[in-house]
Every structure is written in C-alpha cells, then in structure tokens.
C-alpha positions, 0 to 999 in steps of 0.5 A: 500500500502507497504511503504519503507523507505531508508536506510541512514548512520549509520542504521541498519536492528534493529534501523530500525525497532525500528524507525518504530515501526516494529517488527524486524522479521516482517522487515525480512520477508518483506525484505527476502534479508537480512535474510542471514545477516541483518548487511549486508545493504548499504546506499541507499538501500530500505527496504519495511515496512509494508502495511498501514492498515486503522485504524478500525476495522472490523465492526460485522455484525450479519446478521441474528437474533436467531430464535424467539419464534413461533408467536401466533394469535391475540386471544392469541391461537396457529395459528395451527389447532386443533388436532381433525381437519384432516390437509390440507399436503401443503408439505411433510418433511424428515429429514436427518439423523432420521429413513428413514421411518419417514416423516413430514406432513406440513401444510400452516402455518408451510409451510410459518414458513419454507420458512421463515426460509430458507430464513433466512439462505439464507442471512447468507450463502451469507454472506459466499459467499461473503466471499470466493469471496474476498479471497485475490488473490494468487500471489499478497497477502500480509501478511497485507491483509490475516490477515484481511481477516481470520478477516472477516471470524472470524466475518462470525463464530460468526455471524453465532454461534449468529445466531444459525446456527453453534455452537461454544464453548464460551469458545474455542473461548474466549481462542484463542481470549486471546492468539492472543491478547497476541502474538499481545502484545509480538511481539509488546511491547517485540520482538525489546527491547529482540533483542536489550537486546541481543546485549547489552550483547554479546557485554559485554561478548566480552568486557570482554573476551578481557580485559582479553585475554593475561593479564599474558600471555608471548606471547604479546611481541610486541606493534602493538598486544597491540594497536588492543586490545585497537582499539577492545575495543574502538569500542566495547564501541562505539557499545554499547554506540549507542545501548544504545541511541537506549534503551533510544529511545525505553522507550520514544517511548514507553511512547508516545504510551501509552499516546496517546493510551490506548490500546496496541494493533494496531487496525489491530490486534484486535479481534472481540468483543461479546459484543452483543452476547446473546440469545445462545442456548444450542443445540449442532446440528449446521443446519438440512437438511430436504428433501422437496417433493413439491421443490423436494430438500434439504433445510435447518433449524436451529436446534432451528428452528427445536426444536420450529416447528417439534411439529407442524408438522404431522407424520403419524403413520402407514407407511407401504407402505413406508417401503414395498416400500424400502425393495423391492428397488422401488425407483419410487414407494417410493413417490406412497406409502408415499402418500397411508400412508397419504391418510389412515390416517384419520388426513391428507389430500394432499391438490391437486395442485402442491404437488400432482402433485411431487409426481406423477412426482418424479424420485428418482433421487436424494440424498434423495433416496440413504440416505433414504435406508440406514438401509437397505444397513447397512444389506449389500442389495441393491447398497452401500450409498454414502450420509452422513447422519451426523450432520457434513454433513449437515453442509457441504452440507449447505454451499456447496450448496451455494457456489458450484459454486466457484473454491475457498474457504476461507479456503486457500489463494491458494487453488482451492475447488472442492465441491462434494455434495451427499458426503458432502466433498470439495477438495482443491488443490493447495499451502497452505496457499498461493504461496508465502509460510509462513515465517518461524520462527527459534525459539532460547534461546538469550543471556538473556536466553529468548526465541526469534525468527527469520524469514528466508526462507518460507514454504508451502504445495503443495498438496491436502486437503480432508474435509469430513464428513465421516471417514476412507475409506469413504473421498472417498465416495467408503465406504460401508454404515455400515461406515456411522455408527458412529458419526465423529467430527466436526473438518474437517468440521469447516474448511470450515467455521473457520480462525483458524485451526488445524492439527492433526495425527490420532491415527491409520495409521499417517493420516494427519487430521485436528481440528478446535478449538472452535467446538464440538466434535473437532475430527480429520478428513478430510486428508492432502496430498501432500508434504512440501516445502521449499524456502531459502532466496537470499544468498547475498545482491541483489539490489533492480532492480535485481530479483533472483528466487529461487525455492521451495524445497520439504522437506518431503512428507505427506502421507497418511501414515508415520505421527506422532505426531508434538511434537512441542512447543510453538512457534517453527514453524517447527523441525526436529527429530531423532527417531529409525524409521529415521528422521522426518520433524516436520510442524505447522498448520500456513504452511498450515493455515497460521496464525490461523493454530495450531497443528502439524504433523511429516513425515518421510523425506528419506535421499536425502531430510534430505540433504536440510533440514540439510542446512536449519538448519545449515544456520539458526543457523549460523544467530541468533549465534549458540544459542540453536535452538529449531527447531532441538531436540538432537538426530538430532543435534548429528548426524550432528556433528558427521556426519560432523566431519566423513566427514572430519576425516574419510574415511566413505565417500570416495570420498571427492567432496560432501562428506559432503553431502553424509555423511549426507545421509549415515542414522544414523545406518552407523554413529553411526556404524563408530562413536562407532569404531573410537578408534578401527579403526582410530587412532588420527593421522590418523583423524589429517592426514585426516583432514589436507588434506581435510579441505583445499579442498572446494570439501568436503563442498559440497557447504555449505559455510565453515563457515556454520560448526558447532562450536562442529564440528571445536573444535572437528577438533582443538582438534585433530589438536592441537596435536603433534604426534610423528616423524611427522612433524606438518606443515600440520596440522598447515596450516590446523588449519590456513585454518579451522579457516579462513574458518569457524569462521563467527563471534566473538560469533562462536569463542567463541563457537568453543573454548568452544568446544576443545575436544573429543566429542564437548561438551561445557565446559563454564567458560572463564578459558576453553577458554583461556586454548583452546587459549593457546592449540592453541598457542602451535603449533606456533612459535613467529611470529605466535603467534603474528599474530594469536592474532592480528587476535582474537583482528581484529575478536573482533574490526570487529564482522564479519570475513568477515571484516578481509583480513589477515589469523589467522598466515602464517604456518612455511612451506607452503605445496607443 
C-alpha cells in the first residue's frame, strides 16, 4: 500500500525525497502534479511515496528437474527389447518439423518414458499459467507491483532454461542481470546527491554573476538598486547554506545504510540468483512437438528428452504407402497406409486395442495433416500450409496450448492475447505496457556536466502486437508454404515467455519487430502496430480532492511501414529527429515493455502531430533549465528556433492567432526556404517592426505559455530589438523588449541563457564578459529611470529564482503605445 507523507514548512519536492530515501524522479512520477514545477508545493499538501514492498525476495522455484539419464533394469541391461525381437507399436510418433514421411514406432516402455515426460512439462507450463493469471490488473497497477511481477516471470525463464525446456544464453542473461543491478545502484546511491550537486552550483554561478553585475558600471546611481543586490545575495547564501545541511544529511544517511546493510541494493530490486543452476545442456532446440496417433494430438518433449529416447524408438524403413498416400492428397487414407508400412515390416507389430482402433477412426482433421504435406505444397500442389513447422513454433504452440484459454498474457500489463494455434502466433491488443502509460524520462547534461534525468508526462502504445513464428507475409498465416522455408529467430517468440524485451526495425520495409535478449538466434520478428501516445502532466498545482483528466495524445503512428532505426542512447527514453525524409518520433522498448523493454524504433510523425510533440519538448526543457536535452538531436532543435523566431519576425505565417503553431507545421523545406532569404527579403527593421507588434499579442503563442520560448529564440528577438534604426522612433520596440522579457524569462538560469544568446543566429557565446556586454546592449535603449528599474528587476529575478515571484515589469517604456 502507497504511503504519503505531508508536506510541512520549509520542504521541498528534493529534501523530500532525500528524507525518504526516494529517488527524486521516482517522487515525480508518483506525484505527476508537480512535474510542471516541483518548487511549486504548499504546506499541507500530500505527496504519495512509494508502495511498501515486503522485504524478500522472490523465492526460485525450479519446478521441474533436467531430464535424467534413461533408467536401466535391475540386471544392469537396457529395459528395451532386443533388436532381433519384432516390437509390440503401443503408439505411433511424428515429429514436427523432420521429413513428413518419417514416423516413430513406440513401444510400452518408451510409451510410459513419454507420458512421463509430458507430464513433466505439464507442471512447468502451469507454472506459466499461473503466471499470466496474476498479471497485475490494468487500471489499478502500480509501478511497485509490475516490477515484481516481470520478477516472477524472470524466475518462470530460468526455471524453465534449468529445466531444459527453453534455452537461454548464460551469458545474455548474466549481462542484463549486471546492468539492472547497476541502474538499481545509480538511481539509488547517485540520482538525489547529482540533483542536489546541481543546485549547489547554479546557485554559485548566480552568486557570482551578481557580485559582479554593475561593479564599474555608471548606471547604479541610486541606493534602493544597491540594497536588492545585497537582499539577492543574502538569500542566495541562505539557499545554499540549507542545501548544504541537506549534503551533510545525505553522507550520514548514507553511512547508516551501509552499516546496517551490506548490500546496496533494496531487496525489491534484486535479481534472481543461479546459484543452483547446473546440469545445462548444450542443445540449442528449446521443446519438440511430436504428433501422437493413439491421443490423436500434439504433445510435447524436451529436446534432451528427445536426444536420450528417439534411439529407442522404431522407424520403419520402407514407407511407401505413406508417401503414395500424400502425393495423391488422401488425407483419410494417410493413417490406412502408415499402418500397411508397419504391418510389412517384419520388426513391428500394432499391438490391437485402442491404437488400432485411431487409426481406423482418424479424420485428418487436424494440424498434423496440413504440416505433414508440406514438401509437397513447397512444389506449389495441393491447398497452401498454414502450420509452422519451426523450432520457434513449437515453442509457441507449447505454451499456447496451455494457456489458450486466457484473454491475457504476461507479456503486457494491458494487453488482451488472442492465441491462434495451427499458426503458432498470439495477438495482443490493447495499451502497452499498461493504461496508465510509462513515465517518461527527459534525459539532460546538469550543471556538473553529468548526465541526469527527469520524469514528466507518460507514454504508451495503443495498438496491436503480432508474435509469430513465421516471417514476412506469413504473421498472417495467408503465406504460401515455400515461406515456411527458412529458419526465423527466436526473438518474437521469447516474448511470450521473457520480462525483458526488445524492439527492433527490420532491415527491409521499417517493420516494427521485436528481440528478446538472452535467446538464440535473437532475430527480429513478430510486428508492432498501432500508434504512440502521449499524456502531459496537470499544468498547475491541483489539490489533492480535485481530479483533472487529461487525455492521451497520439504522437506518431507505427506502421507497418515508415520505421527506422531508434538511434537512441543510453538512457534517453524517447527523441525526436530531423532527417531529409521529415521528422521522426524516436520510442524505447520500456513504452511498450515497460521496464525490461530495450531497443528502439523511429516513425515518421506528419506535421499536425510534430505540433504536440514540439510542446512536449519545449515544456520539458523549460523544467530541468534549458540544459542540453538529449531527447531532441540538432537538426530538430534548429528548426524550432528558427521556426519560432519566423513566427514572430516574419510574415511566413500570416495570420498571427496560432501562428506559432502553424509555423511549426509549415515542414522544414518552407523554413529553411524563408530562413536562407531573410537578408534578401526582410530587412532588420522590418523583423524589429514585426516583432514589436506581435510579441505583445498572446494570439501568436498559440497557447504555449510565453515563457515556454526558447532562450536562442528571445536573444535572437533582443538582438534585433536592441537596435536603433534610423528616423524611427524606438518606443515600440522598447515596450516590446519590456513585454518579451516579462513574458518569457521563467527563471534566473533562462536569463542567463537568453543573454548568452544576443545575436544573429542564437548561438551561445559563454564567458560572463558576453553577458554583461548583452546587459549593457540592453541598457542602451533606456533612459535613467529605466535603467534603474530594469536592474532592480535582474537583482528581484536573482533574490526570487522564479519570475513568477516578481509583480513589477523589467522598466515602464518612455511612451506607452496607443
């Protein structure tokens, strides 16, 4: 059950999470409310903490044991008749995937061995049954109980891969266990101390910026200016004194966990062990079907199972009939010649009785007949195969066949599985990983140039899931047979079974398929469809009584064609891409797979859906401080200054309501076209002009909040708006200059990065000296007065942190526009 705690005088969203030991995104990703601004709690309010999780592990069961070396008699002789004996046939065998005409004479004992042995597996796939039946519920599922959940399934796989039923690469394994084992450890040793370290230093630069600000400038004549630069300073060292208590706290909590516990990590984070694994075999084939013809069904053996026994089984050496029989597609006649085969060989004997008794019965009505003709299909005769005959198949029908009865599986939280059996593939539909969506991450360099991150808004998948057996055409089962060819990676088919899987595109047509690590083979299969979507965060501080709902936004579409490659790195949960064929929405597994998830995919994004993603971004990056934002590359991010800056300086769009918005969805051709004319067809006076009237209509933002613009974008505009044009008066773009920086300078570090940008094309020119040269560029265009006021104002933004805090505007303007 989900604790909270209250908050009370003094706290904020990060000492919080230090005093209870939560990581910081972790408190915002329970907490969404304050994605938009954790700085923005009051006291009184309830902030959800974590869901107490039972110290202790998952318990490995291992189910079943490896198969055993075939017993031998009391007289030390092999309990098997002698050859030269004719062998009672208690059961006829076809195994799927060999040459169809080969068939398996089964005596009693070997009988016996086999229903054993099916027995066996019975037990380990209800294991699996079990599983999939406590899938944490969809609507109500915590993060806390879907992690344990993707551990017991983790235990299920290597239950499974000691048993022999289904083998794993050591190796896979060992190196997913080690990096869940060091994300556990960053996120719980690092992530709070990085988060702290970073205000640390941006309140140092501030301190010195301010120190310095006007110390040999002639402009600070009055003595009010004077005593808000001390207040800044005072607070300044206020802030930093109370964060360094909570660095002090944070080395002693930290030397109290050590002491009382050697191991780092949380007992709900740790992994299954192996230690009592042993006995591996090296067969590479996971279960084998086999076809029987007294039960007239499929059941199912391992494969060392199969390698200690099918010696001992008889295979008849002229199968004539047999072949005759399905050359000439006499499908009620097959088993009428399988018995004539075995009753001409002197060396078995149908044992009357219920055997006897199936083959005169059997109808042909089942999968064995349209896998059994197979050869004969491949040379385009006969009706098209719909059964896969592959390794991967097998494996799939085996835990299908048990399950096929669920809506469910326990690869997605919220999909509902629909199992077809003779293809050997499930559909799941639904939302992915779960309803309630991923949260997801903003990755960022911090201050300390350290990679960081930040939880804000959440992504799913809603769509459909294909795991196959087959490849291309074949998912569907409409294929003809000469597809059933070649052999397909085990991939789609290990997320049946597996917690962590991947997402890949296929080297030809931008499919969308999956890989599991850990599996042999490890090709992409299956295919993802669907569409991606997005749901922001609560935009302001809600009280804990009310409820906003906000709706998912779809984001891009994922086809069957228009994928690439993710090119995602490490960590960075989604990113959006420029390339010559348009902009791409660039998705990790953990959408779709939540946690386990890995890999990545990239879909084309039309124009109308690059709108909501660039809200995304430009509301991400106004949270962690307009740091470097990996979840959009160069190229993107340079089309939406230039976009913005358009927007406003130009007449690319007309109409100014919404016309940040429709900027957006012009495409890169049009802004790249208009960017490159500028200085041909707009002179500088001409964007100072349109600026000064359009930044003071809010029509223009398109309801993205002002200070939501990019700092490249308002240094741009003060750069153009700074400059004194000749015959023409400078009110208008002095007013305009005092409503941008009101408008869109959301905190002191923005200010910073704004004044660091002052010139033609944005780019950051660093050293304080730039800044203060853009500071005094600024004050060039004001009179005494103004000056005065627009200082006060840098040392208010600096002693407040927040704009939000500041009623006055930077300078009143000389002459108000009429």
């Amino acid at each position: 059950m989900s604790q909270s705690y209250i908050v009370q005088s003094g706290d904020t969203l990060l000492k919080i999470a230090i005093d209870n030991d939560v990581p910081f995104t972790t408190l915002l990703e329970l907490n969404p409310k304050y994605q938009p601004n954790p700085d923005l709690i009051h006291v009184g309010d309830s902030i959800r903490l974590p869901e107490e999780v039972e110290d202790e592990e998952v318990e490995q069961d291992y189910l079943i044991e490896p198969v055993k070396p075939r017993p031998v008699s009391d007289t030390c002789t092999l309990m098997s008749s002698p050859e030269c004996e004719a062998k009672e046939v208690h059961d006829i065998l076809f195994v799927t995937g060999v040459h169809k005409t080969d068939f398996y004479c089964v005596d009693e004992k070997a009988l016996k061995f086999i229903k054993e042995e099916v027995s066996e597996l019975n037990k380990l796939i209800q294991g699996y049954v079990d599983l999939v039946n406590a899938v944490p519920d969809a609507e109500s599922a915590t993060k806390e109980q879907i992690a344990t959940h993707a551990r017991k399934r983790q235990a299920w796989l290597e239950a499974a891969n000691y048993a022999g039923a289904i083998f794993l690469s050591e190796s896979s394994l060992d190196r997913q266990r080690k990096r869940n084992e060091a994300i556990q450890i960053k996120k719980q040793g690092n992530e709070n101390w990085e988060a702290l370290q970073t205000q640390i230093k941006e309140l140092e630069n501030t301190k010195l910026f301010v120190k310095k600000y006007d110390e040999n400038s002639l402009y600070i004549d009055n003595l009010s200016v004077g005593t808000l630069k001390r207040e800044a300073l005072e607070r300044i060292d206020t802030d930093l004194g109370r964060l360094s208590q909570q660095q002090l706290a944070m080395v002693q909590q930290s030397a109290e966990k050590a002491q009382s516990s050697p191991s780092p990590i949380k007992p709900n984070n740790q992994s299954v062990k192996l230690n009592n694994i042993k006995g591996k075999s090296t067969a590479k084939r996971h279960v084998i079907e086999v076809f029987s013809v007294l039960d007239n069904r499929y059941m199912y053996i391992r494969a060392d199972f199969f390698e200690r026994e099918y010696a001992h089984w008889r295979q008849v050496p002229d199968r004539t009939n047999t072949r005759q029989a399905l050359i000439d597609n006499n499908k009620k006649g097959l088993m009428q010649a399988v018995a004539k085969d075995i009753a001409a060989d002197i060396k078995s004997d149908i044992k009357s009785g219920p055997l006897k008794k199936q083959i005169a019965e059997w109808k042909a009505d089942g999968g064995y007949w349209l896998e059994s003709k197979k050869e004969y299909d491949l040379w385009g005769e006969g009706d098209n195969s719909k059964i896969a005959v592959s390794h991967e198949a097998q494996l799939v029908r085996w835990g299908a066949n048990a399950a096929a009865s669920l809506d469910k599986t326990g690869m997605a939280i919220g999909g509902s599985a629909a199992i077809a059996l003779a293809e050997a593939s499930a559909k799941i539909e639904g939302f992915l990983p779960y309803k309630g969506g991923y949260a997801a991450k903003l990755t960022y360099t911090d201050a300390n140039k350290n990679t960081a991150t930040y939880a804000f808004g959440c992504f799913r998948l809603k769509g459909e899931i294909q795991i196959s057996a087959f490849v291309g055409a074949m998912v569907s089962g409409d294929a003809s047979a000469k597809i059933l060819l070649p052999e397909v990676g085990e991939g789609s088919v290990g997320a049946l079974y597996s917690p962590n899987v991947g997402l890949a595109t296929s080297n030809t047509g931008g499919e969308v398929g999956l890989k599991v690590d850990g599996f042999a083979g490890g090709q992409v299969g299956g295919k993802v469809t669907g569409s991606a979507e997005w749901k922001a965060p609560p935009t302001t501080n809600v009280k804990e009584k009310e409820k906003v709902q906000i709706d998912f936004q779809q984001l891009a579409e994922v086809s069957a064609e228009g994928n690439i490659a993710g090119g995602l790195g490490a960590g960075v949960d989604f990113r959006l891409r420029l390339t010559p064929d348009g902009f791409y929405f660039a998705c990790s597994g953990r959408f779709v797979f939540g946690a386990g998830g890995s890999g990545s995919f990239a879909s084309l994004i039309k124009l109308d859906q690059l709108w909501e993603l660039a809200k995304v971004i430009l509301q991400g990056l106004q949270w962690v401080g307009y740091r470097l934002l990996e979840n959009i590359d160069e190229r993107a991010y340079e089309y939406l200054v230039r976009t913005s800056y358009l927007t406003f300086a130009s007449d690319v769009v007309k109409d100014p309501a919404e016309a940040l918005k429709q900027g957006v969805m012009l495409g890169q051709e049009v802004i790249n076209f208009v960017w490159n004319e500028r200085d041909a067809t707009l002179q500088r006076q001409k964007e100072a002009e349109m600026l000064s009237q359009r930044i003071i209509s809010e029509e223009v933002f398109s309801g993205v909040p002002a200070d939501q613009l990019l700092p490249e974008v308002v240094g741009m505009m003060l750069n153009t708006l700074v400059e004194d044009f000749f015959l023409r008066r400078e009110e208008a773009q002095e007013t305009a200059i005092c409503y941008l920086l009101k408008k869109t300078t959301y905190s002191w570090r923005k200010f910073e990065e704004i004044l660091s940008r002052m010139n033609d094309f944005g780019a950051r020119e660093a050293g304080y000296e730039k800044l203060f040269a853009n500071l005094k560029r600024i004050n060039t265009v004001l009179d005494g007065e103004q000056q005065r006021e627009f200082n006060g104002w840098v040392y208010r933004l600096a002693k407040a942190k927040k704009q939000s805090e500041i009623p006055s505007m930077p300078f009143t303007p000389k002459t108000e526009i009429g």
